[in-house]
N, C-alpha and C positions, 0 to 999 in steps of 0.2 A: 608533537610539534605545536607548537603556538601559533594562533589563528590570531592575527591582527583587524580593527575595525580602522577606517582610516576615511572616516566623514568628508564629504566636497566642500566646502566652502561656496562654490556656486551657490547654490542652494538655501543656505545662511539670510535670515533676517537682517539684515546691514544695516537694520535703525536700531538694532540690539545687539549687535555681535559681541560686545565683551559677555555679557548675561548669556548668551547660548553657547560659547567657548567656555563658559565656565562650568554649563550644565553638561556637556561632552565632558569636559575633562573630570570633574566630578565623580562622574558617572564610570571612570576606568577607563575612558577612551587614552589607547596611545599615541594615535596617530593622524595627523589636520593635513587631510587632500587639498592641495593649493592648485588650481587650475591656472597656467599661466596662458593666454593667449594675445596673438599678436596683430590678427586680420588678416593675414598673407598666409602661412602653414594653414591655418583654419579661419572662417566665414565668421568670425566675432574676434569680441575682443573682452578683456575680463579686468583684471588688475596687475600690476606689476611689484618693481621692486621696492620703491616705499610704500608702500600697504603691506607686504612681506615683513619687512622692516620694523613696522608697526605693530604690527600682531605679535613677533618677536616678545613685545615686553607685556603683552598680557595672557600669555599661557606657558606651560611647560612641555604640552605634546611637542612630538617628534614632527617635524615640518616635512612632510612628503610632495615637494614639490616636483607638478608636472608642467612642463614644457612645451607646450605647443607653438613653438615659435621657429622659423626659419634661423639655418646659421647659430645655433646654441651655443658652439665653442666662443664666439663675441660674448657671453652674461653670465659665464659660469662662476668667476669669482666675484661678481657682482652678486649672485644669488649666493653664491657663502657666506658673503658678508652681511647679507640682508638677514641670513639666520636660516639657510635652507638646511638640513640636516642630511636629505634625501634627493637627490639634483635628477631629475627622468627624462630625458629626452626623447624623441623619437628617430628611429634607423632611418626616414624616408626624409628628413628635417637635414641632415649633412651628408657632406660628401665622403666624412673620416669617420666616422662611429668610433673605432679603435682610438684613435685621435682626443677624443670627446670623453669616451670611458678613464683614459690614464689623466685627461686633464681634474677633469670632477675629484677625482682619488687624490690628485695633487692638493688637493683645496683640503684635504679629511673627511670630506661627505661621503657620502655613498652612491654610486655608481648604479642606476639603474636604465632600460632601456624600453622603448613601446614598438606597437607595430599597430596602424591601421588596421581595420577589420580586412579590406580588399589585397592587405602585406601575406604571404605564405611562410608561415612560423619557419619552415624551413632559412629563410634569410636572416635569420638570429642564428644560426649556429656559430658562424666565426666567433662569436663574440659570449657565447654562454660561459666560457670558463672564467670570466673575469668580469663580470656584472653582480653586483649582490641583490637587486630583482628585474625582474621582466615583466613589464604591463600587458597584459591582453585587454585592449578596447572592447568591451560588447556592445557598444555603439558607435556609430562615427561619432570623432573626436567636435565637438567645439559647441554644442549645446549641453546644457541640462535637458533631464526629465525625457530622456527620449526613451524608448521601448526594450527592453532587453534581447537581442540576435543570438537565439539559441546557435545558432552554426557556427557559433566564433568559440564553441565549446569545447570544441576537437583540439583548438590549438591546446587549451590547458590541458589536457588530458596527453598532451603530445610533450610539453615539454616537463609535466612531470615525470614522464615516462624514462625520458630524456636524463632528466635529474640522481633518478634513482640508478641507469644503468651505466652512467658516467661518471658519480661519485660530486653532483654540482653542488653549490647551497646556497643559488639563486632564491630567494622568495617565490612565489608565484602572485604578483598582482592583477587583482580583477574590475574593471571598473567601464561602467555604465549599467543602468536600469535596476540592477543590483536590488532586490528587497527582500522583506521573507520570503514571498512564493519561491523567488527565484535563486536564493540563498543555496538552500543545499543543492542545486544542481551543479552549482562555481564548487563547493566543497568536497563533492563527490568527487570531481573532475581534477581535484588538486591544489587548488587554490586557499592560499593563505593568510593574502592581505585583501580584505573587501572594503571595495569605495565603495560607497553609498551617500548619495546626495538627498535627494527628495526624501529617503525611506529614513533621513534622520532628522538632518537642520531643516526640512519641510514637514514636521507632525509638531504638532502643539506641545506635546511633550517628549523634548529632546532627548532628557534622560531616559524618559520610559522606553524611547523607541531602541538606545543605544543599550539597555538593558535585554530588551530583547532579542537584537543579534546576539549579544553574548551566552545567552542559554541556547539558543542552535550553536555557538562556538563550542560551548562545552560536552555537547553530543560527540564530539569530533577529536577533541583536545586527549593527549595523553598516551 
């Protein structure tokens, strides 16, 4: 199974971003974590749909964009158009998640879903068969750089479990604190797609650091 690296954008030098999109991508990176926030879902707020838009035409990664915004069926084909590739909403953000999942898919993206760390993985079940990933937060959502919550470990460990005895082929995404120490714990546990902010677009050498998730990936790969 292929283990995905999928960098936050948070995090990112913003008086250089084409120069450090270029050194991820370069570097093998598939995948550009877009943190969307709105103030109301989460306590910040980030960037939206023209800076999406924008970015669109200076890379080729796969756009993984997350959603921290109240009412997400209102922006979904707005975020297609912008160039989302990856559309991720949160369960605790609508009142339809099923609603939300057939819209995304209508657009051609891909349909994924989060859950709050304080969410019981359990309340993803209705919805596992028809999601192509699932977020597990290991931080509350809406900053960078905050600490990795070893207890939010169980869920991965829970819906790959899930995965294997159901026949799914959800991804497993993992995101917050995310660095080497904390790397193979997310991998052990199941996880596939690692966001990683600070542990990338925050080290002086973007490429070097994106180099080296990919040698812990390759322990793992195959």
């Amino acid at each position: 199974m292929a283990i995905l690296l999928s960098p936050s954008m948070l995090a990112i030098d913003f008086a250089n971003i084409g120069e450090n999109l270029k050194k991820a991508e370069d570097a093998g990176t598939p995948y550009l974590h877009l943190d969307v926030m709105d103030g109301v879902f989460v306590p910040n707020i980030s960037f939206g749909i023209p800076v999406i838009a924008g970015l669109r035409k200076s890379t080729q990664m796969i756009f993984d964009v997350h959603l921290m915004i109240v009412e997400p069926e209102k922006y979904v084909e707005a975020f297609r158009k912008a160039g989302a590739d990856i559309i991720n909403f949160h369960l605790e953000a609508t009142e339809d998640p099923a609603a939300v999942i057939g819209q995304i898919k209508a657009t051609g993206a891909k349909a994924a879903i989060t859950i709050k760390p304080k969410t019981p993985v359990e309340d993803l079940l209705p919805y596992l068969s028809e999601v192509d990933m699932v977020l597990v937060m290991t931080v509350e959502p809406g900053f960078g750089g905050q600490s990795f919550m070893e207890d939010q470990v169980e869920k991965i460990r829970t819906l790959s479990k899930w995965k294997k005895e159901q026949g799914y082929t959800y991804d497993i995404e993992v995101d917050g604190g995310v660095n080497l120490k904390t790397l193979r714990t997310v991998l052990d546990a199941g996880a596939n797609v690692i966001v990683a902010g600070s542990a990338v677009f925050g080290k002086e050498d973007v490429a070097g650091a994106v180099r080296d998730f990919m040698e812990v990936f390759k322990e793992y790969e195959g």
